[in-house]
LOMIMI-561058 format. One record per residue (C-alpha): x, y, z. Coordinates in Angstrom, 2 decimals, always signed. Each point is the difference from the previous one (the first is absolute). Layout:
// LOMIMI-561058
<<X Y Z>>
...
// end
This chain:
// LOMIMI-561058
<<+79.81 +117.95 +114.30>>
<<-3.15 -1.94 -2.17>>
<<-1.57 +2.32 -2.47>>
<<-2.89 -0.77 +1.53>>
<<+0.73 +0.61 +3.66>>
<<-1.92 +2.61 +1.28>>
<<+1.06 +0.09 +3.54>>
<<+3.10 -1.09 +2.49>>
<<-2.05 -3.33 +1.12>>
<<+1.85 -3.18 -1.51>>
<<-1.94 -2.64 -1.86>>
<<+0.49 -3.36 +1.95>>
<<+3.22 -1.80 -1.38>>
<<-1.65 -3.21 -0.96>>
<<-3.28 +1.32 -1.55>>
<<+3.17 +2.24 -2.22>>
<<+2.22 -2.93 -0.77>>
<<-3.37 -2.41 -1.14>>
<<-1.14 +3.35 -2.24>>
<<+3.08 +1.13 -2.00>>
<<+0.29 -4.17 -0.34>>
<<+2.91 -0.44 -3.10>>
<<-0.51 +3.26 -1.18>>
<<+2.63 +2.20 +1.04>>
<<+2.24 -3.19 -1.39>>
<<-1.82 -0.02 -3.83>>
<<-0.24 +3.92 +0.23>>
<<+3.97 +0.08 -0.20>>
<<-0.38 -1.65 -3.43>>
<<-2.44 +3.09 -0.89>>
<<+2.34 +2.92 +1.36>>
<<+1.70 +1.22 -3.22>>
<<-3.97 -0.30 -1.69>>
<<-0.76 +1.99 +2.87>>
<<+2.04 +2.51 -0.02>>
<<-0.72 +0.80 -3.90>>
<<-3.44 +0.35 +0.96>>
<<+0.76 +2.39 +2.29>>
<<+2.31 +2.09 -1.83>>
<<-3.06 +0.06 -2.80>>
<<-2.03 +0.90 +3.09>>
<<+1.95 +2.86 +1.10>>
<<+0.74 +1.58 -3.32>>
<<-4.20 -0.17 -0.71>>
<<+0.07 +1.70 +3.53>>
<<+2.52 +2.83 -1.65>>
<<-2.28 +0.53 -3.09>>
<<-2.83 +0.28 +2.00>>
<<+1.24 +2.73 +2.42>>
<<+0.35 -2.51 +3.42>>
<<+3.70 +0.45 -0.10>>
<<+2.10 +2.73 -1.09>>
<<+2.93 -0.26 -2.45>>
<<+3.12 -0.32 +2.98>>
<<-2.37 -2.67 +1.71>>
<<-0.41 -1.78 -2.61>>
<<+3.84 -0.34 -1.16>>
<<+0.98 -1.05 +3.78>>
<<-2.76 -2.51 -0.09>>
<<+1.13 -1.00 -3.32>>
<<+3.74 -0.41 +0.90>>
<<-0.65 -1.98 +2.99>>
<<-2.26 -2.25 -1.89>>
<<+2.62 -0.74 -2.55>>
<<+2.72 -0.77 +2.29>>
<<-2.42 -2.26 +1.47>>
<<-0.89 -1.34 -3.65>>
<<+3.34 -0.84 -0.53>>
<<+0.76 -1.64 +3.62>>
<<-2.77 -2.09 -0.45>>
<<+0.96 -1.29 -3.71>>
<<+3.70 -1.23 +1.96>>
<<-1.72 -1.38 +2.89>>
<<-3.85 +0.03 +1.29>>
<<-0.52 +1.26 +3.39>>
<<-0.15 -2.69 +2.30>>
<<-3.61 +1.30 +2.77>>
<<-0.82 -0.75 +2.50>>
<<-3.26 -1.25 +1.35>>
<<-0.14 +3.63 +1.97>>
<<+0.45 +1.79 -3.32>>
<<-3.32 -1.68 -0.17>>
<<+0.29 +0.59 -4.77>>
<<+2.20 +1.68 -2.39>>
<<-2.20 +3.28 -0.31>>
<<+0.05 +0.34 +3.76>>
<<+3.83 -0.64 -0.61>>
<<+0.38 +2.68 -2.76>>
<<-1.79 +2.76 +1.47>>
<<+1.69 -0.01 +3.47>>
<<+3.09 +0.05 -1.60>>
<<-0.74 +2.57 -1.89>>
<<-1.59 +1.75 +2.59>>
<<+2.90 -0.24 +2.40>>
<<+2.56 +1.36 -2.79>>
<<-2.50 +2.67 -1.11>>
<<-2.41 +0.84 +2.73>>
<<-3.32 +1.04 -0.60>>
<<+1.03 +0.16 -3.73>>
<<-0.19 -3.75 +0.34>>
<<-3.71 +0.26 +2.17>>
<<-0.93 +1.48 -3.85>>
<<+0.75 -2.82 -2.20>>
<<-3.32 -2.43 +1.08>>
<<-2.16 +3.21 -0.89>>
<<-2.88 -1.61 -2.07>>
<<+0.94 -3.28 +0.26>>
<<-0.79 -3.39 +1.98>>
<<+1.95 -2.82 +0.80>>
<<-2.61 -1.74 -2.37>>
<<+1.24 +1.56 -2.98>>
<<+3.75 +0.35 +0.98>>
<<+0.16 -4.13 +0.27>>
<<-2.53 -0.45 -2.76>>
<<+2.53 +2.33 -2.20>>
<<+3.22 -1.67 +1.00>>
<<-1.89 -4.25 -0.63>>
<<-1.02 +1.45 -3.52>>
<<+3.70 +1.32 -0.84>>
<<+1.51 -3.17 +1.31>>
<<-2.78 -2.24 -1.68>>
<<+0.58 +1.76 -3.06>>
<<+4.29 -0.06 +0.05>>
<<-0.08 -3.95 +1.10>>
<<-2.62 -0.63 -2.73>>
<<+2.44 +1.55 -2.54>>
<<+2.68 -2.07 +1.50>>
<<-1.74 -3.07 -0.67>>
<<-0.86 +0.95 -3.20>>
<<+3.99 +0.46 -0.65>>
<<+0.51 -3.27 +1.01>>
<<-2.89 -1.85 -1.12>>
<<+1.85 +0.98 -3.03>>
<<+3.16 -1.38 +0.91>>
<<-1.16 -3.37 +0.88>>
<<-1.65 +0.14 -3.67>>
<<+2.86 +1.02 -1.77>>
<<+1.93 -2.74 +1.62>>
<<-2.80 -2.67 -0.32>>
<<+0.92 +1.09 -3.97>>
<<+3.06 -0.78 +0.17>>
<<-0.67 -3.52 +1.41>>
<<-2.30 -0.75 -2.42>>
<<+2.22 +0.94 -2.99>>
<<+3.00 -2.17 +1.64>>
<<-3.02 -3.42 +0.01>>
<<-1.34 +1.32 -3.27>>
<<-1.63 -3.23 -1.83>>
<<+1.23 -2.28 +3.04>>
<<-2.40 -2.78 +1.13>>
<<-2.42 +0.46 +2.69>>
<<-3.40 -1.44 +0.91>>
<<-3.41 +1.50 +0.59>>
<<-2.37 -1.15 +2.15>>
<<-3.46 +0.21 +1.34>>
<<-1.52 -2.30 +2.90>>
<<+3.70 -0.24 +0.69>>
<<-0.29 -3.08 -2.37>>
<<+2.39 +0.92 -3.33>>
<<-2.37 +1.23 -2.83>>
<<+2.22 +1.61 -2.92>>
<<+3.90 +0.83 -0.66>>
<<+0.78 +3.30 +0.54>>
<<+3.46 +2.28 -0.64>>
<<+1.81 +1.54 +3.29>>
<<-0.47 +3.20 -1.56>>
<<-3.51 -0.78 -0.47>>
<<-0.64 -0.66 +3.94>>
<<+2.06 +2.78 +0.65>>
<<-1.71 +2.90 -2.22>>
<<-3.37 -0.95 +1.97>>
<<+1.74 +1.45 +3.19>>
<<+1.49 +2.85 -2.36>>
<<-3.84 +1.46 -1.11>>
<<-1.36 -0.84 +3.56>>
<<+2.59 +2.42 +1.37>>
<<-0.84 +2.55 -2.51>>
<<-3.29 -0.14 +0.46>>
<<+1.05 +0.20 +4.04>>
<<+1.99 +3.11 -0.87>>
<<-3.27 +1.42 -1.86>>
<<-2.40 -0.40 +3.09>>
<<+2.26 +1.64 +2.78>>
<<+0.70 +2.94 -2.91>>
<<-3.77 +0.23 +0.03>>
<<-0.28 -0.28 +4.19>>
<<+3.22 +2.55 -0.25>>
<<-2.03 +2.43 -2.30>>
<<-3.35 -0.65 +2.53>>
<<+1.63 +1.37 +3.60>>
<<+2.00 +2.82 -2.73>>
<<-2.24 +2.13 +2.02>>
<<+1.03 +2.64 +3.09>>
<<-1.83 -0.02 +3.25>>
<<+1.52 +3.26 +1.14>>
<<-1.84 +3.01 +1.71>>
<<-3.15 -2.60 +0.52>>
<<+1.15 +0.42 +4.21>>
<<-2.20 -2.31 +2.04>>
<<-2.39 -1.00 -3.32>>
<<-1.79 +3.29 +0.55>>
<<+2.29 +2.66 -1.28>>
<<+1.27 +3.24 +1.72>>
<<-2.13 +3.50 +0.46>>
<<+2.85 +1.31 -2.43>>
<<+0.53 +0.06 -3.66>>
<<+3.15 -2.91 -0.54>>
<<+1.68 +0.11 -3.99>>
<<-0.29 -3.76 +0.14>>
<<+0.96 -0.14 -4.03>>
<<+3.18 +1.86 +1.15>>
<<+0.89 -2.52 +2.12>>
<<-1.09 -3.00 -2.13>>
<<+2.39 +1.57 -2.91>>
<<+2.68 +0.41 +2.54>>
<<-0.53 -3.50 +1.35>>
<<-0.01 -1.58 -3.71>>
<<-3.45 -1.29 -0.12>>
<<-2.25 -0.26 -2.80>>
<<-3.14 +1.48 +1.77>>
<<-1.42 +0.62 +3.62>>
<<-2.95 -1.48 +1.74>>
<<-2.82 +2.25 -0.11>>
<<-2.00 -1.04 +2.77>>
<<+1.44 +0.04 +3.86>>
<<-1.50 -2.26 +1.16>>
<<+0.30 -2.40 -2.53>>
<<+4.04 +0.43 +0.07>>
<<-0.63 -1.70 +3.53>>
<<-1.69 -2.58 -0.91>>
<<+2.16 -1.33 -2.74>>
<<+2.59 -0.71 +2.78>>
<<-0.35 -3.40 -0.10>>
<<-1.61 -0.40 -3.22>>
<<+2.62 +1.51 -2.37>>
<<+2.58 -2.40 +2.49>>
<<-2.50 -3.03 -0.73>>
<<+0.59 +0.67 -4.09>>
<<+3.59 +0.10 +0.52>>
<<+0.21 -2.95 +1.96>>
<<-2.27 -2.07 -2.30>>
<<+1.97 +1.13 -3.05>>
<<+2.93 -1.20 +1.96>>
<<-1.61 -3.76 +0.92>>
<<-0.71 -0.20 -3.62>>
<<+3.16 +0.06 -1.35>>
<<+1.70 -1.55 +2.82>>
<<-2.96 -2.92 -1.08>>
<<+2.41 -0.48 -3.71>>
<<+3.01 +0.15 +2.43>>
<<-1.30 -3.01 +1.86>>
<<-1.13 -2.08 -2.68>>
<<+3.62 +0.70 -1.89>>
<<+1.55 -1.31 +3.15>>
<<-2.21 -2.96 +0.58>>
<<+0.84 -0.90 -3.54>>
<<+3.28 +0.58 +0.90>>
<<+0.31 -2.40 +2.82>>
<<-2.53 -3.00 -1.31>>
<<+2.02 +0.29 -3.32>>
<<+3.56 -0.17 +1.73>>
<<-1.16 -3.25 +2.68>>
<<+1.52 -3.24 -0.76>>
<<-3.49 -1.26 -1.31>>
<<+0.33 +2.57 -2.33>>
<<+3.52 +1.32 -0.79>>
<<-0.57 +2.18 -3.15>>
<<+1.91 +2.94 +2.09>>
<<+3.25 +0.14 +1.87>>
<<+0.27 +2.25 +3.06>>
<<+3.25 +1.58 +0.52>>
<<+1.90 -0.78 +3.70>>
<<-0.25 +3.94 +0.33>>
<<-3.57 +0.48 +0.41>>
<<-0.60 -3.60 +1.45>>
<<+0.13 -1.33 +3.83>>
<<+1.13 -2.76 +1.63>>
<<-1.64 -2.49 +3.04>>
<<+1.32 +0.24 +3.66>>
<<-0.39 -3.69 -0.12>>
<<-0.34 -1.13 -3.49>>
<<+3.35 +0.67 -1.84>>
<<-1.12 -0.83 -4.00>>
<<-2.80 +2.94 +0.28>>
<<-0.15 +2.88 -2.35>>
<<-3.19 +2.12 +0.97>>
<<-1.68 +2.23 -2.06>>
<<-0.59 +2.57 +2.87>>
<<+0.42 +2.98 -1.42>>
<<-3.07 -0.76 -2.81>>
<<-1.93 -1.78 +3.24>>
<<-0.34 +3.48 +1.50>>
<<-0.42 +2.30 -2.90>>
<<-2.85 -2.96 -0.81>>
<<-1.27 +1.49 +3.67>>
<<+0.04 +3.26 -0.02>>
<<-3.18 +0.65 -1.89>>
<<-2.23 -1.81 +2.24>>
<<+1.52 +2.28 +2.96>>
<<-0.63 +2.90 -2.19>>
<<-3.51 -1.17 -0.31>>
<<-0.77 +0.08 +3.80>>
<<+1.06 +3.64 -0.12>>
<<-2.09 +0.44 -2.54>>
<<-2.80 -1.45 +2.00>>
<<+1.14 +2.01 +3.25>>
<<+0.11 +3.17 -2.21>>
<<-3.81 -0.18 -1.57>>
<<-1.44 -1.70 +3.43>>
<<+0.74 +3.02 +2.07>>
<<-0.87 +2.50 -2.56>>
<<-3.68 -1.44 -0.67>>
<<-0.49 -0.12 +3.39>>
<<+0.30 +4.06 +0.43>>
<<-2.46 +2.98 -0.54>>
<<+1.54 +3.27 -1.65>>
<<+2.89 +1.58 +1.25>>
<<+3.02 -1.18 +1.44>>
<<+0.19 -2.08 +2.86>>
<<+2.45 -1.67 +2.06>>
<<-0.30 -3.03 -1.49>>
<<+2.05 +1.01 -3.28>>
<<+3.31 +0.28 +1.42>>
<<+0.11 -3.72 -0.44>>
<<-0.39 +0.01 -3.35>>
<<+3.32 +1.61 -0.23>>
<<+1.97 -3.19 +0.58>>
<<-1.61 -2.01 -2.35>>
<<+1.12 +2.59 -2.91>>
<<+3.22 +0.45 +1.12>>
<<+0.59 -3.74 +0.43>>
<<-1.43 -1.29 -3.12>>
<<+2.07 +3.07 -2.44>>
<<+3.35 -0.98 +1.78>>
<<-0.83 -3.86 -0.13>>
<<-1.10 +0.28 -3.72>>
<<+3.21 +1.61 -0.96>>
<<+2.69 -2.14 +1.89>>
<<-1.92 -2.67 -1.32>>
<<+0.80 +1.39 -3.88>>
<<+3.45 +0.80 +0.93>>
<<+0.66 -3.56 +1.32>>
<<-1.93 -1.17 -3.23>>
<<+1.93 +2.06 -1.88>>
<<+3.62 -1.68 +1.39>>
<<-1.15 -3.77 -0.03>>
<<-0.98 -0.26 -3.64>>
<<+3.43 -0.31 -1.00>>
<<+0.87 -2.75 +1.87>>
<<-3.07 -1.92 -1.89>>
<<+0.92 -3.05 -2.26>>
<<-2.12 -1.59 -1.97>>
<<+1.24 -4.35 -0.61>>
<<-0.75 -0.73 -3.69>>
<<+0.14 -3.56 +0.57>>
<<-2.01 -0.20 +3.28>>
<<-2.86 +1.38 -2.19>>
<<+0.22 -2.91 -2.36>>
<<+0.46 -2.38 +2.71>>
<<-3.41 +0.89 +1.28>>
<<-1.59 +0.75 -3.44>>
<<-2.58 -2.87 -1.02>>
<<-1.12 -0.36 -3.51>>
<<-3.23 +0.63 +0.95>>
<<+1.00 +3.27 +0.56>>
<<-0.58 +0.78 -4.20>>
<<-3.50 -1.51 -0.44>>
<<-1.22 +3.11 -1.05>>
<<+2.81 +0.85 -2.86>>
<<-0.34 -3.69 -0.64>>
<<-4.22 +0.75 -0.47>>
<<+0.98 +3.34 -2.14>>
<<+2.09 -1.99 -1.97>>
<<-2.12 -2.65 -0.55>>
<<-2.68 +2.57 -0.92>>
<<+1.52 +1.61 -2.40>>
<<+1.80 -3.13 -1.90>>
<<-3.33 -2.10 -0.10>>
<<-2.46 +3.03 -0.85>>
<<-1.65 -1.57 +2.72>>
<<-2.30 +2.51 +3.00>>
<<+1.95 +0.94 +3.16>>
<<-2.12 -2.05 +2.12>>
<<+0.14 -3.08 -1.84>>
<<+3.64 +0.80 -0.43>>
<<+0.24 +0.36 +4.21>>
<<-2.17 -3.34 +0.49>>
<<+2.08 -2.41 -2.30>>
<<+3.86 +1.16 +1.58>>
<<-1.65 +0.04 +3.73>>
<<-1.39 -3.28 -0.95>>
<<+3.68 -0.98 -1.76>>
<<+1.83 +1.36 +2.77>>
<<-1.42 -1.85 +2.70>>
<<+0.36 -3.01 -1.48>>
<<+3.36 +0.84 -0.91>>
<<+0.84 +0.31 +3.74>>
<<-1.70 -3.18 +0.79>>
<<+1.68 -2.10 -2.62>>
<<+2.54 -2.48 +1.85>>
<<+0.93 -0.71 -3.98>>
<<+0.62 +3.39 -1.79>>
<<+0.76 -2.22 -3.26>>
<<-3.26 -2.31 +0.35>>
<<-1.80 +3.32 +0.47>>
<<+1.42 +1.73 -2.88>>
<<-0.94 -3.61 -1.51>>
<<-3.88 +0.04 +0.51>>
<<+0.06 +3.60 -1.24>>
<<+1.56 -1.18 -3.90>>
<<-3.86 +1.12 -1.72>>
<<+0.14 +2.82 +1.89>>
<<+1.60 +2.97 -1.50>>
<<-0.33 +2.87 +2.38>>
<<+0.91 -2.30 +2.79>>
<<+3.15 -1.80 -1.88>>
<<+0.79 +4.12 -0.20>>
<<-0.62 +1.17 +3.81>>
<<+2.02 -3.04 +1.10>>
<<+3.12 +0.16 -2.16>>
<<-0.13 +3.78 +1.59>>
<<-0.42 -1.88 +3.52>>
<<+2.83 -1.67 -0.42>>
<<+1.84 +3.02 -0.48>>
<<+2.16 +1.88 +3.51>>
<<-1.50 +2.46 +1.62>>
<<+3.20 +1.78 -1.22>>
<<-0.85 -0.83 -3.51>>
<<-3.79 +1.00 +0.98>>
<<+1.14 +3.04 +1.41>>
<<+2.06 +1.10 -3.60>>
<<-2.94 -1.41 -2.17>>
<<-3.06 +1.86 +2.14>>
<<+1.45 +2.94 +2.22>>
<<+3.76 +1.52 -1.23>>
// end
């Protein structure tokens, strides 16, 4: 039987399948948030005077052992079950009778699904937090293992100054921090309970709503009705956003990853356990796993989009339309944190190639210590300083003769200097400038 259904006359099967869409499948991930909310429901309904003391323990019992079912194994509905409050409350029902016809008593389906996003937004948030932390901790740990190994920096993607590992690394390190710092901030945002607003327009009774927002573990409650509709949506487009942007770091981290570790490159090694071969191609090692966490964020983003398009497109109140957004939240929490657990795992199985960095390193690559240097030995301004060694460099690096060149420079004292450090490795270069 639908909550809704008034009478015995059947709602045609197809206009029922295209309406409950994937949501009896995403509500299964919401039944244990569910059911809290409606324990917190039914015990405001006991303090109120709805339900009497005996009512409330059956309802109470039978919502536990459903708690605890659900934590094992989600309920698997079915599209006739049509959501997991629909679900809940004919189960009930049938165990309890009309006990069970009590428990929706100043309350919509609105709020009951609104309640049970913002406890799962809010426990998925915290578990990305967790890991987020994880994935820093170990990012540490890399960095300390590469400490004061070579590594080069770039920007156009032409090599501009020689960096440390542990220098590219910490980058990632405060990005993620500062990651962890905006979805705290989105966490504390949607900290805020929807229940007792009903329909957006409250109930001709007198709901505790602080009860139940202390019982459900949230800092505060939405005052208005029927603006606790109309964050649905908005409070799932924050979440989702906070989510793109630090899936954003992840992405750039693995693109590093995999232009670092191609043959062109070859700064990083990539472990045969988190690599893939060719069906056709036997010498291939393919950076899949970083080619798809470099993905996810622009998938993320079209939810995003989704999310925000449908919700400026509706006046006050809820409307159909919503439901939708309930995939794109769910999808983008569980992608973000299998895509920090698999983070997590493949970082170990990173190896940076000491000597494939100095293969690659040109001399260029110090210009700037080489202009500090010069600047500080000569007494001589910075940009004077940066003109001469671009000027000595180049020609350098055009010189078939390194000895006539160092010839025609014998009156010239700051470039008989820069070129007996030009003749120097970039090893040696490295030491003098960087370690």
């Amino acid at each position: 039987m639908k909550l809704w259904q008034k009478s015995n006359t059947p709602i045609l099967s197809i206009v029922e399948e295209f309406e409950v869409g994937k949501d009896y499948i995403y509500d299964s991930k919401l039944a244990t948030y569910d059911v809290k909310g409606t324990l917190a429901h039914v015990k405001m309904l006991n303090k109120i005077g709805i339900l009497t003391d005996d009512e409330t323990r059956k309802v109470v019992l039978e919502l536990e052992s459903l708690l605890k079912k659900f934590e094992k194994s989600p309920p698997q509905l079915k599209i006739e079950d049509e959501d997991i409050h629909t679900y809940i409350e004919n189960y009930i029902t049938s165990v309890l009778g009309d006990v069970g016809k009590k428990i929706h008593t100043g309350r919509s389906r609105n709020d009951q699904v609104l309640t049970a996003i913002r406890l799962y937004e809010k426990d998925k948030l915290n578990q990305i937090i967790e890991k987020i932390d994880m994935v820093i901790n170990r990012i540490i740990d890399l960095s300390k293992k590469y400490k004061g190994k070579p590594f080069i920096g770039y920007t156009h993607l032409r090599q501009a100054m020689p960096i440390t590992v542990d220098f590219w690394l910490s980058s990632f390190i405060e990005a993620f921090e500062d990651d962890r710092k905006f979805i705290k901030y989105v966490y504390d945002f949607i900290d805020r309970n929807p229940l007792g607003s009903s329909a957006g327009y409250g109930v001709p009774i007198t709901l505790d709503r602080e009860y139940t927002t202390k019982l459900l573990e949230f800092s505060d409650y939405i005052r208005n009705p029927l603006y606790c509709q109309n964050t649905r949506g908005k409070y799932e487009s924050m979440v989702v956003f906070s989510l793109v942007v630090l899936l954003s770091d992840v992405s750039r981290f693995s693109n590093d990853i995999i232009l670092y570790s191609s043959d062109e490159f070859g700064f990083i090694k990539l472990s045969d356990e988190i690599t893939t071969g060719s069906s056709i191609m036997p010498h291939k090692k393919n950076p899949d796993v970083f080619e798809l966490m470099r993905a996810k964020p622009k998938k993320l983003l079209g939810y995003l989009v989704s999310a925000i398009s449908i919700v400026s497109s509706l006046v006050s109140g809820y409307s159909k339309d919503l439901q939708e957004t309930k995939e794109f939240v769910i999808e983008s929490l569980e992608e973000t944190i299998k895509v920090l657990e698999v983070l997590y795992e493949v970082l170990d199985y990173l190896h940076i190639d000491e000597e494939g960095v100095f293969s690659k390193m040109k001399k260029d690559i110090f210009s700037v210590h080489i202009s500090f240097w010069v600047m500080n030995k000569f007494k001589i301004p910075f940009r004077d300083a940066y003109r001469k060694v671009g000027s000595l460099i180049q020609s350098y690096n055009e010189a078939r003769d390194k000895s006539l060149f160092e010839l025609q420079l014998k009156d010239d004292e700051i470039g008989l200097e820069v070129a007996n450090i030009l003749r120097m490795s970039v090893k040696e270069l490295y030491c003098m400038f960087v370690k």
